[in-house]
C-alpha positions as CSV (number, residue, x, y, z in Angstrom):
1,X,-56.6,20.0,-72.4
2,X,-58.5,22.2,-74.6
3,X,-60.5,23.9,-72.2
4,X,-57.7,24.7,-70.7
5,X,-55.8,28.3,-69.9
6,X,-52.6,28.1,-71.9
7,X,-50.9,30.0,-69.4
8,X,-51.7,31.3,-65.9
9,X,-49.9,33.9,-64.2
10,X,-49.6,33.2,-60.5
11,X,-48.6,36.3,-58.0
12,X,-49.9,38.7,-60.7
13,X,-50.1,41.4,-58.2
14,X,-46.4,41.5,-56.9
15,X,-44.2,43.6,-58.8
16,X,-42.7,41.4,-61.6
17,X,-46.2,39.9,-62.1
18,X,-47.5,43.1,-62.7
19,X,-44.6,43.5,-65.4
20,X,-45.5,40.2,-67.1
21,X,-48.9,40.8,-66.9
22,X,-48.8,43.5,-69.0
23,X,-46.4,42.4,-71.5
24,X,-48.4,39.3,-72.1
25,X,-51.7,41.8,-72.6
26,X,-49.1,43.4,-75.2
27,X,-48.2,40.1,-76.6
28,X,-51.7,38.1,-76.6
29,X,-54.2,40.7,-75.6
30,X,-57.9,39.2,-74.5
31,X,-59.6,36.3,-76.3
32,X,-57.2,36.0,-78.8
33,X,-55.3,33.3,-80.0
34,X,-53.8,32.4,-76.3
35,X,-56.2,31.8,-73.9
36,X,-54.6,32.9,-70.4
37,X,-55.6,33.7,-67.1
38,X,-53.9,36.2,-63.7
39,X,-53.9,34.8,-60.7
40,X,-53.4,35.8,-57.0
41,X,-54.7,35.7,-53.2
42,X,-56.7,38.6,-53.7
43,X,-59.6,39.3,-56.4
44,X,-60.0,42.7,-55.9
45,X,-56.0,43.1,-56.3
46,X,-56.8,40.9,-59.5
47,X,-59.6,43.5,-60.8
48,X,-57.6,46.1,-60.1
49,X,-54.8,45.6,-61.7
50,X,-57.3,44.4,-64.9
51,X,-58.8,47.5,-65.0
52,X,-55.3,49.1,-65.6
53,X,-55.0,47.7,-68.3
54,X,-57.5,49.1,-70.1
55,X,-61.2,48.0,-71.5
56,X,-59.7,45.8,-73.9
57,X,-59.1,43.6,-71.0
58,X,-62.1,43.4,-69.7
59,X,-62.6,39.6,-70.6
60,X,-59.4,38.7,-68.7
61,X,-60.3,35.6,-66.9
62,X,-59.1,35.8,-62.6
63,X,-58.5,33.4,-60.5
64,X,-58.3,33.6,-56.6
65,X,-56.3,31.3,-54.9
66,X,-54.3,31.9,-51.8
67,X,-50.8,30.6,-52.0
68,X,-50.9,28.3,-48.8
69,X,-54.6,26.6,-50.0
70,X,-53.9,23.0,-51.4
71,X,-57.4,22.8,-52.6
72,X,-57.6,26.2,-54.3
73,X,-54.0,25.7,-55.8
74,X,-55.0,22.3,-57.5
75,X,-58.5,23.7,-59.1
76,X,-56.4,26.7,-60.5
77,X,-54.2,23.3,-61.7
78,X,-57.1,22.0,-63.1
79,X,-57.5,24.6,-65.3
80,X,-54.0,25.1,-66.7
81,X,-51.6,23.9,-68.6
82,X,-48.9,25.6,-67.7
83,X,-48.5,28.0,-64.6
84,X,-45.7,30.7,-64.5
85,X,-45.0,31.8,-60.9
86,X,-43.7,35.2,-59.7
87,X,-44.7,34.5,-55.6
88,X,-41.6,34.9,-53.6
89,X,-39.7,34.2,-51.6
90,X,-40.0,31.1,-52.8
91,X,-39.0,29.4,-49.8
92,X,-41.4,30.5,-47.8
93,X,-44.4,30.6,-50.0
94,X,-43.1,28.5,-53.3
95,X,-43.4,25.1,-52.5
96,X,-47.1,24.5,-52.2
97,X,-48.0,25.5,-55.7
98,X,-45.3,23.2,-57.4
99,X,-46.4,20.4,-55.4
100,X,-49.9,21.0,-57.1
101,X,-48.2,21.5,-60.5
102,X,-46.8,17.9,-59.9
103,X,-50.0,16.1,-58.9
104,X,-51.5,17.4,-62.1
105,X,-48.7,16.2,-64.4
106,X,-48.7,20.2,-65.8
107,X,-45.7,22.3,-66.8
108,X,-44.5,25.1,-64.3
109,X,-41.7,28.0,-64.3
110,X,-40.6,30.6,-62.1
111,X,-38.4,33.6,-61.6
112,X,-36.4,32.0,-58.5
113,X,-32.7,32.5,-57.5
114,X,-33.1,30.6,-54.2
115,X,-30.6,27.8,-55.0
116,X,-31.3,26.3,-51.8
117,X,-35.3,25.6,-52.0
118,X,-34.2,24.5,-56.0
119,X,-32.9,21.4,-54.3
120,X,-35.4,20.6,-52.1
121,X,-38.0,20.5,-54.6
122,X,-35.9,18.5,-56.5
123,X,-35.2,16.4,-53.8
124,X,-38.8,16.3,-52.7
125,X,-40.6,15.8,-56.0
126,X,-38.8,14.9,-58.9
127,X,-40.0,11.5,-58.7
128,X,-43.4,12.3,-58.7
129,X,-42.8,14.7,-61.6
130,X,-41.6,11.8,-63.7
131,X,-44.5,9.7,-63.1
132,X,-46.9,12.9,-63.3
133,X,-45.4,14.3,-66.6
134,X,-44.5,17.6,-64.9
135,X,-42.4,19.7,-66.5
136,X,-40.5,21.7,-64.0
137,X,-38.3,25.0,-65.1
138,X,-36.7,27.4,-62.4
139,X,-35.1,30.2,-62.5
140,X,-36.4,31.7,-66.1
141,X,-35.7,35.1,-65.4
142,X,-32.4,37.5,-65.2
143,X,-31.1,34.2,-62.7
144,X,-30.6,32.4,-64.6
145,X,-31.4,32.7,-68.2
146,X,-28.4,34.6,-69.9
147,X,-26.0,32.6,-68.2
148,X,-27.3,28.8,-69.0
149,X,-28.8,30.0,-72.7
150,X,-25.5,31.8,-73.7
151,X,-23.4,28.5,-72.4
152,X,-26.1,26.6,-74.6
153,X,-25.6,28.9,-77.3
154,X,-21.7,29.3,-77.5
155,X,-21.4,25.3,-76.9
156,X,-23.5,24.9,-79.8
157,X,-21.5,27.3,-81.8
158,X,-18.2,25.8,-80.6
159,X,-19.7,22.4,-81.9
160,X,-20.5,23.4,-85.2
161,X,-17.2,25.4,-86.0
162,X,-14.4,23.6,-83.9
163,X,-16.4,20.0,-84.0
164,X,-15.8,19.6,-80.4
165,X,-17.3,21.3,-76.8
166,X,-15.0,23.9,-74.4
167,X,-14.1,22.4,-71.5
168,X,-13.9,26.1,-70.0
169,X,-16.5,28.8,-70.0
170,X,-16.1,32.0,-68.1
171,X,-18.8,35.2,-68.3
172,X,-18.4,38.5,-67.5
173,X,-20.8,41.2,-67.1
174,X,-19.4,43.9,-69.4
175,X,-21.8,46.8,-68.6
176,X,-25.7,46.2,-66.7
177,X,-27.7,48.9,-65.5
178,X,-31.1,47.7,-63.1
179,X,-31.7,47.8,-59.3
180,X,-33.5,45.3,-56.9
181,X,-36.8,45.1,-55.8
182,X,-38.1,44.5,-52.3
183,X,-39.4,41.0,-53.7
184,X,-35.7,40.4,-55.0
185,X,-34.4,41.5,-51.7
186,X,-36.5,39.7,-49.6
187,X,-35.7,36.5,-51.0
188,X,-32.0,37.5,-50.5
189,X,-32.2,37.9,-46.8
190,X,-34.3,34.8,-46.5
191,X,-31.4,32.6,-47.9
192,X,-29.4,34.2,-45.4
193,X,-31.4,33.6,-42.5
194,X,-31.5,30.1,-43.3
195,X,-28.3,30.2,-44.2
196,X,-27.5,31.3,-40.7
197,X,-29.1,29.3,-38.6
198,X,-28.2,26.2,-40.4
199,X,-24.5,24.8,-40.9
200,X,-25.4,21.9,-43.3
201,X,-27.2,24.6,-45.4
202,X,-23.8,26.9,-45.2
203,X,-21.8,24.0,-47.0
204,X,-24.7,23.3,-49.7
205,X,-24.3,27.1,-50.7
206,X,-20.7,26.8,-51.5
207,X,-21.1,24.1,-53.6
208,X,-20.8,24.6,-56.7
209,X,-22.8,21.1,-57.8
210,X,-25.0,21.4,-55.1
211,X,-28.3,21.5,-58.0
212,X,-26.4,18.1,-59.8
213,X,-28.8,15.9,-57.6
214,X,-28.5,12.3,-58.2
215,X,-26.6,13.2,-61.5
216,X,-23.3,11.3,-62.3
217,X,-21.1,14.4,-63.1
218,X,-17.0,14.5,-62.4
219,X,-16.6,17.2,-60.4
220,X,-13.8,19.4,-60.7
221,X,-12.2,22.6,-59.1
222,X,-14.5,25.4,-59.7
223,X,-12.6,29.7,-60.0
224,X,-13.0,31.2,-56.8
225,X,-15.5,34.5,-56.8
226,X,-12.5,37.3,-55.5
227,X,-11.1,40.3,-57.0
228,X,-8.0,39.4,-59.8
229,X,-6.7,41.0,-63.0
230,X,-8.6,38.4,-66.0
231,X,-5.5,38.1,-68.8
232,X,-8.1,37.3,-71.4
233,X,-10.1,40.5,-71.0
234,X,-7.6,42.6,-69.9
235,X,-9.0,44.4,-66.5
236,X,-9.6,43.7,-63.2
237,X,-12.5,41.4,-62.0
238,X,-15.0,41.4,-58.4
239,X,-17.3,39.0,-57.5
240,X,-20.8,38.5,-59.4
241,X,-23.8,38.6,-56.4
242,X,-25.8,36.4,-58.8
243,X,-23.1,33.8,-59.8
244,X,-23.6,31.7,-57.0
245,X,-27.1,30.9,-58.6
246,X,-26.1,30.9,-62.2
247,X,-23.4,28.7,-61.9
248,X,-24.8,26.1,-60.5
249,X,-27.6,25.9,-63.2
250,X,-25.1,25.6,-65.7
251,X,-23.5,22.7,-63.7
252,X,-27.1,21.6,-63.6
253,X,-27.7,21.8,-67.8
254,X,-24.1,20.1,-68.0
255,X,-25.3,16.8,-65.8
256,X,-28.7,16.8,-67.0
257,X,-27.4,16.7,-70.9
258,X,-25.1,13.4,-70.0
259,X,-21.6,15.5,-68.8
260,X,-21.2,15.9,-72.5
261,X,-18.4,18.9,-71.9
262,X,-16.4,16.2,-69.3
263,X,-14.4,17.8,-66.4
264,X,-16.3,20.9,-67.0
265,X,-15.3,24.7,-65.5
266,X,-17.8,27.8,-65.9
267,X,-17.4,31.3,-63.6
268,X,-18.8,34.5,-63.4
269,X,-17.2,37.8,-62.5
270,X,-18.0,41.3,-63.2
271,X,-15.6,43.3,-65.0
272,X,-14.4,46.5,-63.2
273,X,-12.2,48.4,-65.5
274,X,-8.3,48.7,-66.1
275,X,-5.2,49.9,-64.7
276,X,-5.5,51.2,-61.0
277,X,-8.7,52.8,-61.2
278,X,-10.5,49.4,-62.2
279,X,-8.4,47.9,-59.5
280,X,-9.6,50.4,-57.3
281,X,-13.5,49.8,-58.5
282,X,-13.1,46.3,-57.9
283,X,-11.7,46.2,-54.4
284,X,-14.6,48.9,-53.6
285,X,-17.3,46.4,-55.3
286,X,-16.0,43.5,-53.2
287,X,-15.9,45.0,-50.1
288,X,-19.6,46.6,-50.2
289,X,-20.7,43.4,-51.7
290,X,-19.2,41.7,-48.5
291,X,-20.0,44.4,-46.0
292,X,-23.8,43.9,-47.1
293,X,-23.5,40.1,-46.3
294,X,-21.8,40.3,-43.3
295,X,-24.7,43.0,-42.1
296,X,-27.7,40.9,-43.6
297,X,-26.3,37.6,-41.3
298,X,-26.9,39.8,-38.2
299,X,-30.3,40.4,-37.0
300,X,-30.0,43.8,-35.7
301,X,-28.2,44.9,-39.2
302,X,-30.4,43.4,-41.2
303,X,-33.7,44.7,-39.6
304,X,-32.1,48.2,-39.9
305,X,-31.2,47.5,-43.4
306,X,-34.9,46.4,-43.9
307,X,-36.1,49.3,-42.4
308,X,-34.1,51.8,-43.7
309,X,-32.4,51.7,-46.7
310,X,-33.6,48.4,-48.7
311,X,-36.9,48.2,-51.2
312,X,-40.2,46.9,-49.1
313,X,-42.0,44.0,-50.9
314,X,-43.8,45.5,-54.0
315,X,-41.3,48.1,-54.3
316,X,-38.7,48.4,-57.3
317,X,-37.4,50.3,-60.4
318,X,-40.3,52.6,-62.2
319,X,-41.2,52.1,-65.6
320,X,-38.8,55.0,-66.7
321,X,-35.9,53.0,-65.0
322,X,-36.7,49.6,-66.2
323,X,-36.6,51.0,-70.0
324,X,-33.6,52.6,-69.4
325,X,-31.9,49.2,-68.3
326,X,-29.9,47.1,-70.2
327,X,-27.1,44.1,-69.9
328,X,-24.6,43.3,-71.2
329,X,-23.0,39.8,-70.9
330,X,-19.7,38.5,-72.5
331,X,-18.4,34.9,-72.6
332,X,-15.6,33.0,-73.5
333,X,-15.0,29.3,-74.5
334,X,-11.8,27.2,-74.5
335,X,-11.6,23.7,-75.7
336,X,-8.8,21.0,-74.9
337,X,-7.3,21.5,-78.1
338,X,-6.8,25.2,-77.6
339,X,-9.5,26.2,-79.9
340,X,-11.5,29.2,-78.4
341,X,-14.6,31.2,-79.5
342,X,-16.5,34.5,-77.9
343,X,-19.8,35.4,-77.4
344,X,-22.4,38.0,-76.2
345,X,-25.5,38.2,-74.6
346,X,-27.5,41.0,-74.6
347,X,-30.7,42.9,-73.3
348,X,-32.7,45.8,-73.9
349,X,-34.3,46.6,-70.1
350,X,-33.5,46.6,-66.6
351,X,-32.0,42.8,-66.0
352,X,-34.3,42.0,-63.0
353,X,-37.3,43.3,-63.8
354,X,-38.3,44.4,-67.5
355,X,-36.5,42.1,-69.2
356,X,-37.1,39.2,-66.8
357,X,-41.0,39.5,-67.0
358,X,-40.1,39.1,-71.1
359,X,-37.7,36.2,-70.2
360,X,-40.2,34.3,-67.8
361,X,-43.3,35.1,-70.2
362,X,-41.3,33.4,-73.3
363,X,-40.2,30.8,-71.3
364,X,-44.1,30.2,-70.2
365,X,-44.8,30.4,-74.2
366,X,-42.2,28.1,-75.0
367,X,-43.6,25.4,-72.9
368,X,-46.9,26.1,-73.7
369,X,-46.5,25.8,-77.2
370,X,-42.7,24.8,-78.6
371,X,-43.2,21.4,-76.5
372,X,-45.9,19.3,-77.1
373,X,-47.1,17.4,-73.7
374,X,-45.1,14.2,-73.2
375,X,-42.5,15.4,-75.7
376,X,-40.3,15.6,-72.9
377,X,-40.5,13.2,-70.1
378,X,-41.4,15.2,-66.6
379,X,-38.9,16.3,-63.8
380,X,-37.2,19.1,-63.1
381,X,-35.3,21.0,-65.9
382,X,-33.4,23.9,-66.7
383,X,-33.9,26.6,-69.3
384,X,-31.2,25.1,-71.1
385,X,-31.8,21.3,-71.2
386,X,-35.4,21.5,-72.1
387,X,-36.5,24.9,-74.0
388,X,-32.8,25.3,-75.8
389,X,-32.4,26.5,-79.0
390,X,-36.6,27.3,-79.1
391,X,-36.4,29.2,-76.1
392,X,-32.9,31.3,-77.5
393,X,-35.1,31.7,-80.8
394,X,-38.4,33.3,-79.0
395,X,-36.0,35.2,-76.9
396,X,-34.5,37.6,-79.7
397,X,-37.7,37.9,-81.5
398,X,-40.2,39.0,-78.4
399,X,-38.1,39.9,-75.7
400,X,-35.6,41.9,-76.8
401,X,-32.3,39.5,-76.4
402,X,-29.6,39.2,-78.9
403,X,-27.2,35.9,-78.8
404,X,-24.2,36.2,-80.9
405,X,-20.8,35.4,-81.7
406,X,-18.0,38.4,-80.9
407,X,-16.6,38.0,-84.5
408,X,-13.9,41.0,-83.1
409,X,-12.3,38.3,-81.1
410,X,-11.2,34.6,-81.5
């Protein structure tokens, strides 16, 4: 596989490929060490977006290849060893390229949130990715890596100083500061349409082990997402719009690492402040959280949202904003036995966008060079269960992430 581009970015063009593209340029430059390759439908989007980046990256090799073309996805297969996908929505335009990934037996990650195309690509092709030698990864961006890394983390941590797992996990987003982009919202409303017009696909979304696909794992009673006063953290809670993703990739790492936590619980909720005014905040965050739904599962709402007030495809946060992002994430374990332990997970840049395109290209990295091929045997993974502790380690050295245990607290 010499000959080989370590890493090709598919979807270059669209606005978080952009993002990544140029942090990898930052990160590898041109005919370095790391040989790797942009990607897209159109070539002169691809030499445009080349020449921004200055002569240095001249050399930068482009590959043309429109999302729906079989043949043109598998040479661009042909050539890689590991493809990092940014085309969304993913259920519309996703599915093609990790079919392609899976005949060539070559490793593949992606920025999705779409928990309901997740499972039908598992459903579809995880066999074949085991006999291919595939290595899968969804969901390597803002959705869903904090959430299953700083499980992986704290677990470990809980391990190592209390000699046993927590049975309970909850996060809570302390502080954030990003917006959406018109990618990021159109993969939203897509879930919803679907979401709409079919009732099976209602009852999938609800569930929380709806990504534990042929995994023995004992389900239990997941937290509802509603507002309530959390004891622990003393202030009032709302509802998290990305938990309904994250927490079913944890339940994902927990069934694909053997159930080793037992009848395990993990939510998400967004911490809205104290006293009345936080109460206040929260029932104000829930209902506009809510009142967006209910407006994107109408069609005439939703094509006035489109139209008026929501980000169009290749729109999003300027590189002013995305700087001036950051996130804040805080978790707590409980074991059985009472035993309990903190942690935090922090980044430097708006969640979905600057630091995702640092997320997604680490997570590329990792699995083109922390993972040797057949280390792991193929299928579909998460972030946690097969990049772990190497993926947490490139994470605070190049992307600007920070893992660690609130000492302040027990």
């Amino acid at each position: 596989m010499t000959d080989r581009h370590d890493i090709v970015v598919y979807g270059a063009t669209s606005f978080v490929g952009r993002i990544l593209t140029r942090y990898l340029f930052e990160q590898y430059g041109v005919g370095r060490d790391v040989n790797w390759a942009i990607a897209a439908r159109s070539g002169e989007r691809l030499a445009a977006l080349r020449a921004e980046l200055g002569p240095d990256a001249a050399r930068l090799p482009i590959i043309v290849a429109e999302a729906s073309d079989v043949s043109a996805l598998d040479a661009l297969c042909a050539r890689a060893r590991v493809v990092v996908s940014t085309v969304g929505p993913y259920a519309l335009h996703g599915e093609p390229l990790v079919a392609a990934c899976v005949r060539a037996g070559i490793d593949y990650c992606d920025l999705t949130g779409e928990v309901q195309w997740i499972r039908r690509m598992i459903v579809r092709y995880e066999a074949a990715a085991v006999a291919s030698g595939a290595r899968i990864v969804h969901c390597c961006g803002f959705d869903s890596i904090p959430s299953d890394l700083g499980v992986h983390f704290l677990q470990g941590e809980m391990r190592r100083r209390h000699g046993r797992y927590a049975q309970r996990i909850v996060m809570r987003v302390k502080a954030m500061r990003g917006s959406m982009s018109g990618g990021t919202v159109a993969s939203l409303l897509n879930v919803v349409k679907e979401s709409v017009a079919d009732p099976a696909l209602r009852r999938e979304l609800v569930d929380p082990y709806s990504l534990c696909v042929a995994r023995e794992v004992t389900r239990v009673r997941q937290a509802s997402s509603k507002v309530a006063f959390d004891r622990e953290f003393g202030a009032w809670t709302m509802p998290f719009v990305m938990a309904g993703i994250n927490t079913r990739i944890v339940q994902r790492s927990h069934a694909l690492a053997g159930a080793p936590y037992g009848e395990f619980r993990y939510d998400e909720a967004v911490l809205a402040g104290r006293g009345f005014k936080g109460r206040l905040a929260a029932t104000f965050g829930a209902f506009a959280l809510g009142g967006f739904m209910f407006a994107a599962a109408l069609a005439p709402l939703r094509k006035l949202l489109e139209r008026y007030v929501l980000p169009k495809p290749g729109e999003g946060p300027s590189p002013e904003a995305q700087l001036r992002g950051f996130f804040d994430l805080r978790f707590a374990a409980h074991a059985a036995d009472g035993q309990t332990l903190r942690a935090k997970v922090t980044g430097d840049r708006d969640p979905g966008y600057g630091s995702t395109a640092k997320m997604l290209g680490q997570a590329a990295a990792c699995l083109a060079f922390d993972l040797r091929h057949g280390e792991r045997r193929g299928g579909f993974w998460t972030p946690a269960t097969l990049l772990g502790d190497r993926l947490v380690e490139r994470l605070v050295a190049y992307a600007g992430l920070r893992f660690e245990i609130d000492e302040g607290r027990r």
